[in-house]
C-alpha positions as CSV (number, residue, x, y, z in Angstrom):
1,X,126.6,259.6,177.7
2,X,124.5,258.9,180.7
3,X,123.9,255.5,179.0
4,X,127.6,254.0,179.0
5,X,127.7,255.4,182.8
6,X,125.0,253.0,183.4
7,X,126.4,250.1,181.4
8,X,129.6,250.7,183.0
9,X,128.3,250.2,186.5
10,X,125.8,246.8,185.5
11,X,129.4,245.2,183.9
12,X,131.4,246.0,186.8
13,X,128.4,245.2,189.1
14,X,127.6,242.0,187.5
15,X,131.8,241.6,187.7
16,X,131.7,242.4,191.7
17,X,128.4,239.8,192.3
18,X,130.7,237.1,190.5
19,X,133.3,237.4,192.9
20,X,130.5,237.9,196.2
21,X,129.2,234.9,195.0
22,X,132.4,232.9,195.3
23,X,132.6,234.1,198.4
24,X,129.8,233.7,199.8
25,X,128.2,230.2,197.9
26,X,131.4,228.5,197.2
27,X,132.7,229.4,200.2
28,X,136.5,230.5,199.0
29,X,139.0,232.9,200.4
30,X,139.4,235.9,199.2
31,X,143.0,235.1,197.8
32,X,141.6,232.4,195.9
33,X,138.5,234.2,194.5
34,X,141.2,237.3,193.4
35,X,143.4,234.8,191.6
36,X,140.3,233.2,189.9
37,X,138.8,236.4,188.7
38,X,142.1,237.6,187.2
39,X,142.9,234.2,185.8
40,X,139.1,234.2,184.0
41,X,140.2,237.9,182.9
42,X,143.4,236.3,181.5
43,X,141.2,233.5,179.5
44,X,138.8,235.9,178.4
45,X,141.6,237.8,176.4
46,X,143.5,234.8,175.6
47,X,140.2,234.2,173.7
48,X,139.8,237.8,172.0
49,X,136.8,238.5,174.4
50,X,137.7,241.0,177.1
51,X,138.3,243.3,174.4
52,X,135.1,243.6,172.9
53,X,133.7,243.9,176.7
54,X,135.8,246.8,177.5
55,X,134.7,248.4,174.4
56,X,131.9,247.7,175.1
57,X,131.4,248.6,178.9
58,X,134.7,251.2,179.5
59,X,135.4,251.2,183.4
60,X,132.9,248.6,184.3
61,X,135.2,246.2,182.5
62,X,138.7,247.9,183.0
63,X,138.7,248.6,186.6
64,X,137.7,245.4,188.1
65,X,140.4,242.7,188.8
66,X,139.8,240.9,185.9
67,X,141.4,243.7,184.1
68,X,144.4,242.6,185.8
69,X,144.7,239.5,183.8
70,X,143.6,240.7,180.7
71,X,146.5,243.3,181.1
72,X,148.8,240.6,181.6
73,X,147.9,238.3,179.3
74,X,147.4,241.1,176.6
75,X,150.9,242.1,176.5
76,X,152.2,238.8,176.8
77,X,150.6,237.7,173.5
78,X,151.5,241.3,172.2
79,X,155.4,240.9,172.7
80,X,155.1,237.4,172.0
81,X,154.7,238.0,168.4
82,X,157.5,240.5,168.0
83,X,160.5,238.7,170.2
84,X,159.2,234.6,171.2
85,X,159.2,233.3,174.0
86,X,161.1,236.0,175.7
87,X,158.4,238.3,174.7
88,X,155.8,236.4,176.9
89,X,158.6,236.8,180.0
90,X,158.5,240.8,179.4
91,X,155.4,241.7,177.7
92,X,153.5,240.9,180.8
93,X,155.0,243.0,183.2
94,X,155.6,245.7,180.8
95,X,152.2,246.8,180.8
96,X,151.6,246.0,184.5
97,X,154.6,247.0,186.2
98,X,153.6,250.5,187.5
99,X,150.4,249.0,189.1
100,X,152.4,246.3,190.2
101,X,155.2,248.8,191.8
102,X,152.4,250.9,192.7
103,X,150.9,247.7,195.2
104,X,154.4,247.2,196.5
105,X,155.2,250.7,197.6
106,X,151.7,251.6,199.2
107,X,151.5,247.7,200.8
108,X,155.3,249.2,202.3
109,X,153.8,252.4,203.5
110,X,150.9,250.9,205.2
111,X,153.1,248.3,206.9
112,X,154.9,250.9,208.3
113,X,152.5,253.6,209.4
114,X,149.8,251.0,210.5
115,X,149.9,247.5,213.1
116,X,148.4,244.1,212.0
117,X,145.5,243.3,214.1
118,X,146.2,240.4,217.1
119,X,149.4,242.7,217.8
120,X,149.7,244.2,221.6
């Protein structure tokens, strides 16, 4: 047991360096490094590999971003097969729509309780 705790945290470390490292080297913004690291989650899966990683690593795998675009792409492909193309419209917010609502509703709640910086 101990052992997959400390897989867990080198996968999801070695996930988190990735993205400090395109910060920091390649110099991008943090909105560009996000949708870079979900779209390499997406690939991964479109591929068959991000599956075998979280299998393979648990939490380190499925809690980073990435996971995000595995989840997307995942269920895309997965309601693909059973209805087309309209499958690939749903499928993808199917599984990710209560993390998605989720990010809405606290982004809301935070906009109202707190003030942007540069505000008097």
């Amino acid at each position: 047991m101990f052992s997959s705790f400390v897989v867990a945290f080198i996968v999801g470390g070695l996930i988190c360096v990735v993205g400090q490292l395109l910060f920091d080297v390649a110099k991008l913004t943090p909105g560009h490094t996000l949708s870079l690291l979900v779209v390499v989650g997406s690939v991964l899966d479109g591929f068959g590999l991000y599956e075998p990683l979280i299998d393979f690593a648990g939490a380190g795998a499925s809690v980073p971003i990435t996971s995000f675009g595995n989840s997307l792409t995942h269920g895309a492909l997965q309601e693909a097969e059973k209805h087309g193309l309209i499958g690939v419209l749903t499928g993808m917010f199917e599984v990710t729509s209560s993390g998605i609502s989720a990010a809405i509703l606290f982004g809301f709640i935070g906009a109202l309780i707190f003030r942007p910086k540069g505000r008097i």
